[in-house]
C-alpha positions as a LaTeX table, in Angstrom:
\begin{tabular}{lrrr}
\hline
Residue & $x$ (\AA) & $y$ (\AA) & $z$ (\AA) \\
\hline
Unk1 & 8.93 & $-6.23$ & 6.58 \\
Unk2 & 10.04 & $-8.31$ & 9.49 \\
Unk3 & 10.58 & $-5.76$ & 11.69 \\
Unk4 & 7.48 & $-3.72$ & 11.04 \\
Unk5 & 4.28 & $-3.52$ & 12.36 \\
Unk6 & 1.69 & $-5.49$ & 10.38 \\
Unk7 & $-1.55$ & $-4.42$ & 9.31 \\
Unk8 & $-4.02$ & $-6.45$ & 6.72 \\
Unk9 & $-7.26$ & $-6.23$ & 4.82 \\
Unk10 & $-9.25$ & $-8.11$ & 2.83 \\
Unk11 & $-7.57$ & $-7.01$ & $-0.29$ \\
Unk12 & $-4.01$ & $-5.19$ & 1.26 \\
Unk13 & $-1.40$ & $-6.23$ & 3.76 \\
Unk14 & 0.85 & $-3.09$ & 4.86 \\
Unk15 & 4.07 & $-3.32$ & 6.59 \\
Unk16 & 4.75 & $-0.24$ & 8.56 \\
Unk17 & 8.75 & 1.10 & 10.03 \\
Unk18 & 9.48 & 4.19 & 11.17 \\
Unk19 & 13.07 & 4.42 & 10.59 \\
Unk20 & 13.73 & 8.94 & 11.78 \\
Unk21 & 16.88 & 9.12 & 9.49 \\
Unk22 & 15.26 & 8.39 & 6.22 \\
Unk23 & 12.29 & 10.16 & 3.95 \\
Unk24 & 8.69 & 8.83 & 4.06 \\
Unk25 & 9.07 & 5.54 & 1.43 \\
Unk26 & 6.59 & 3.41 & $-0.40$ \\
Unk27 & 7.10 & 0.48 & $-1.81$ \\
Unk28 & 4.22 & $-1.98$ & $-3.92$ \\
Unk29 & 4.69 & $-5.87$ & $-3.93$ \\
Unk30 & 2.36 & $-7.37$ & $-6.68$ \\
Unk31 & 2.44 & $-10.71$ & $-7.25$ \\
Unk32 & 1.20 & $-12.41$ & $-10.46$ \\
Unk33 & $-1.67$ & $-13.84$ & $-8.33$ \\
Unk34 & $-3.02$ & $-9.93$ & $-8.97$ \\
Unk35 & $-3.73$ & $-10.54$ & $-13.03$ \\
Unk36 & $-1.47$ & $-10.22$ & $-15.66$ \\
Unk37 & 1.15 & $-7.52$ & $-16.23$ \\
Unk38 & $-1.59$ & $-5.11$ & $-17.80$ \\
Unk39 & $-3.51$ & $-5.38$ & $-14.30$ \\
Unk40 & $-0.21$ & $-5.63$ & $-12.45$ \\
Unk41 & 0.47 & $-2.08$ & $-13.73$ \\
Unk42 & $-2.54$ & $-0.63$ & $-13.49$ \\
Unk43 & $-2.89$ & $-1.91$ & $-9.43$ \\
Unk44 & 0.67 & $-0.58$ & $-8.89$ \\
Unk45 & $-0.35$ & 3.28 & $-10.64$ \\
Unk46 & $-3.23$ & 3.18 & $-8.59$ \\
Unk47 & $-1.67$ & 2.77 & $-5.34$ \\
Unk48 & 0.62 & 5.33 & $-6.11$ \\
Unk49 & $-1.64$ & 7.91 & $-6.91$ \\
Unk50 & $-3.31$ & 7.05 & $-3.40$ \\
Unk51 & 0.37 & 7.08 & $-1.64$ \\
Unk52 & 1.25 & 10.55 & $-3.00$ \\
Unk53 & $-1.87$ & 11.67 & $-1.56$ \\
Unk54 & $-1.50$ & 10.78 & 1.55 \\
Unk55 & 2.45 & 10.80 & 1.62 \\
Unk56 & 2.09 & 14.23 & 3.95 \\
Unk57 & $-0.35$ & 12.33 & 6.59 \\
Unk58 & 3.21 & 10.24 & 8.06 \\
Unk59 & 5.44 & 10.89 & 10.26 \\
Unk60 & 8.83 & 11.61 & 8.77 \\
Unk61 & 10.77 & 8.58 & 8.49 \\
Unk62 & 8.17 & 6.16 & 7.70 \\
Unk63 & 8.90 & 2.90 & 5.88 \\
Unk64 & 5.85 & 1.34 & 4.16 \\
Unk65 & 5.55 & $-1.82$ & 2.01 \\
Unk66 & 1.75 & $-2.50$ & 0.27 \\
Unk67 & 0.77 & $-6.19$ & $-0.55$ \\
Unk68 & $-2.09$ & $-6.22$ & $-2.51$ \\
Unk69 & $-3.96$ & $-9.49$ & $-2.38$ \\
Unk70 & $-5.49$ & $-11.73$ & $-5.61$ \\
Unk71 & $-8.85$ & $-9.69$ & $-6.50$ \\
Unk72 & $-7.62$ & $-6.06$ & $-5.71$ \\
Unk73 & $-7.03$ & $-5.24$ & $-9.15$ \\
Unk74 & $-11.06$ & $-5.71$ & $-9.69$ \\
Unk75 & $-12.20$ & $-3.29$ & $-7.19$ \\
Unk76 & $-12.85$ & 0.15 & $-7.52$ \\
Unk77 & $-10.43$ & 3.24 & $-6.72$ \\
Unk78 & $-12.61$ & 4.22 & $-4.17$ \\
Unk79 & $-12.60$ & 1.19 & $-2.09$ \\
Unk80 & $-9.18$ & 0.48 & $-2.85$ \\
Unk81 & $-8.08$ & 3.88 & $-1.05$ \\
Unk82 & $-10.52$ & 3.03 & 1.82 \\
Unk83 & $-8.51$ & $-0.22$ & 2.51 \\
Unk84 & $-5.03$ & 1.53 & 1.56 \\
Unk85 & $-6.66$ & 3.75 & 4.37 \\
Unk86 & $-7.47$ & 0.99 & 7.13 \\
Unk87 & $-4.35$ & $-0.90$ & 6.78 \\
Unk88 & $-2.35$ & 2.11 & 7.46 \\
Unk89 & $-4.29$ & 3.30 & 9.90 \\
Unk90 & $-5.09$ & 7.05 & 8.44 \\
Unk91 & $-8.88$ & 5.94 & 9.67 \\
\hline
\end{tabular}
């Protein structure tokens, strides 16, 4: 994360390496700021299902940490993949 390039949101910070020798990762930081472990969960399942669809839209190698922010876990899946979007930079 400190080497990265950092990208933020309202609702998502993303941390962004691109390290050639190693697969595309993803990695979720939720902190309990996000809700309780129900809504902890259900953030982190949701951003997975967003990063497996657009796992084949980086460049091999790619390193990627997702912070999402208190008050992500009350938007929709819609707008959360438009942010996931923007702070990755896919548009």
């Amino acid at each position: 994360m400190r080497q990265g390039k950092k990208l933020s949101t309202k609702h998502l910070v993303g941390y962004q390496l691109l390290e050639t020798e190693n697969p595309t990762r993803f990695g979720f930081v939720v902190s309990k700021a996000c809700g309780g472990a129900v809504k902890r969960n259900q953030l982190k399942r949701r951003l997975r299902s967003i990063a497996r669809d657009k796992l084949n839209q980086f460049p091999a190698g790619s390193q990627l940490v997702l912070r999402p922010l208190p008050g992500s876990s009350e938007l929709e899946f819609s707008a959360l993949a438009s942010d996931f979007d923007r702070v990755l930079g896919l548009k």
